[in-house]
C-alpha positions in Angstrom: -22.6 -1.2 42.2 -18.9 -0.2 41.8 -18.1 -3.8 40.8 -21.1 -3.8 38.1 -19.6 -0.7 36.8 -16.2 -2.1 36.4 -17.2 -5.1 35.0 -19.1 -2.9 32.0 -15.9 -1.0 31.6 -13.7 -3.8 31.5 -16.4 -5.4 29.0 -16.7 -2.2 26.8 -12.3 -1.7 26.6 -12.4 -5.7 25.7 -15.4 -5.7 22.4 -13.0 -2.3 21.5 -9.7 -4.6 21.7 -11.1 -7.2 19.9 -13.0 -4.9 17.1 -9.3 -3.6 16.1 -8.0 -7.3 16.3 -10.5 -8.3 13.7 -10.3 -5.0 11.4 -6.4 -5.3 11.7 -6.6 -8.9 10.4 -9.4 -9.1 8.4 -9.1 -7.5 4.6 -12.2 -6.6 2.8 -10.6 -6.7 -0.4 -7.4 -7.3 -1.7 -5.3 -6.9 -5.5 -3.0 -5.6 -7.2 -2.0 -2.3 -9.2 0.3 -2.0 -12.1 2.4 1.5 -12.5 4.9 3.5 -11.1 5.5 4.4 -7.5 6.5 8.5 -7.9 6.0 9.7 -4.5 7.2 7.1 -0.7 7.7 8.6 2.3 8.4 8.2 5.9 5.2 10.5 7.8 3.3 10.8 11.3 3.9 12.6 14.3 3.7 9.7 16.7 2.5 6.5 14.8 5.1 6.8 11.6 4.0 4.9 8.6 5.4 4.9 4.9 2.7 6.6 3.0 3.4 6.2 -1.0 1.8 7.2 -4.7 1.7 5.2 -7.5 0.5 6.5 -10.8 -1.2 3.8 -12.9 -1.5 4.3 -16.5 -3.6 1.9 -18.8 -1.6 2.3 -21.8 2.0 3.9 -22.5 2.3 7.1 -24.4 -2.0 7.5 -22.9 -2.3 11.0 -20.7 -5.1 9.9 -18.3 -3.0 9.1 -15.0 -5.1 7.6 -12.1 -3.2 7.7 -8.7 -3.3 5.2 -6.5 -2.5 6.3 -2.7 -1.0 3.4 0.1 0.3 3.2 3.5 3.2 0.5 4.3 3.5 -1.1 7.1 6.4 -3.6 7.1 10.1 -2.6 6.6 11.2 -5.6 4.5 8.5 -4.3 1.7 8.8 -0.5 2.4 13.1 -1.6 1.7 12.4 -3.4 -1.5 10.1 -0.3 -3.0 12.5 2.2 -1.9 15.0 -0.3 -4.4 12.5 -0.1 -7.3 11.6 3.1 -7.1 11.0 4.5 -11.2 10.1 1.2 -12.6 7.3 -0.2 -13.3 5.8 -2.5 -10.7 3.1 -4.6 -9.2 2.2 -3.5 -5.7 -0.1 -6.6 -4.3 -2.5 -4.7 -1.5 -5.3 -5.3 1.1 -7.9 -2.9 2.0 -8.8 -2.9 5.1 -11.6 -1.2 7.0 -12.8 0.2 10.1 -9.8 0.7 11.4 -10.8 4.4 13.2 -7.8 6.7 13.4 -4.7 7.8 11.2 -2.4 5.7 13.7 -2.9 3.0 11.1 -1.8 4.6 7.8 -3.4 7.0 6.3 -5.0 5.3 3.5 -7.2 1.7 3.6 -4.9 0.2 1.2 -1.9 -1.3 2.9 1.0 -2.9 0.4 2.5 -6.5 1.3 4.7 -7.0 -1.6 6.1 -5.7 -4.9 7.5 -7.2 -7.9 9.0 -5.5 -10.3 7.4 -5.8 -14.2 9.2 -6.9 -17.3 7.0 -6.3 -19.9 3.8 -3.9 -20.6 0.2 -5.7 -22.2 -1.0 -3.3 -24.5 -4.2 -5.9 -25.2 -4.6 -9.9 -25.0 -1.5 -11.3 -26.7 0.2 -8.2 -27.5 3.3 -7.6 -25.1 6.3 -5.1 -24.9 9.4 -5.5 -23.1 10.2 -2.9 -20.8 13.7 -1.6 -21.9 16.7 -2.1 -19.0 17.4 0.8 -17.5 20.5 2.2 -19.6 23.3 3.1 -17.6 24.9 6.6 -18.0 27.4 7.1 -20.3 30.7 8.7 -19.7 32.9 11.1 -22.1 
């Protein structure tokens, strides 16, 4: 009896380990999002994560700002957006699912890579170059 019972239990903790596996390496979806990362930080009591904002706006001078919440999990990529951080950029993403507690991030959109953007669409073949950054003048 004892050993049928520790069998189940052993049985139960291995579908569990293997249910994470697959959430943990399997994306439901995955993108990217066009704006500007205002808001990346360092948070959790015990599993830390870098938990970030981007504001995406569909066209320059427009007022309607959608926000677009991620968690990071690599330090290479949380490095490179800490660098870009007030330019506009393409965060590439995969959303994952099921994955049960906050441990994880606190979002279901995890960031794998950014690049920065040179130039805004406004429609099909209309472009504008993002101006350089200008550096501050001195008297």
């Amino acid at each position: 009896m004892r050993l049928k019972i520790a069998l189940s239990v052993v049985a139960l903790l291995l579908l569990i380990a293997a249910w994470f596996a697959f959430a943990w390496h399997w994306s439901y979806s995955e993108g990217e999002r066009a704006g500007w990362v205002q808001k990346f930080s360092r948070k959790g009591w015990v599993c830390k994560t870098w938990e970030g904002e981007q504001a995406l706006v569909s066209l320059p001078g427009s007022s309607t700002v959608e926000k677009f919440q991620f968690t990071v999990h690599d330090a290479a990529t949380a490095e490179a957006i800490n660098k870009v951080m007030g330019k506009r950029v393409n965060l590439h993403y995969e959303e994952k699912v099921g994955l049960p507690t906050s441990c994880f991030g606190e979002t279901r959109y995890f960031v794998t890579g950014v690049t920065v953007v040179d130039e805004i669409s406004l429609s099909p073949g209309v472009v504008v170059p993002v101006p350089p950054a200008s550096a501050p003048s001195t008297p």
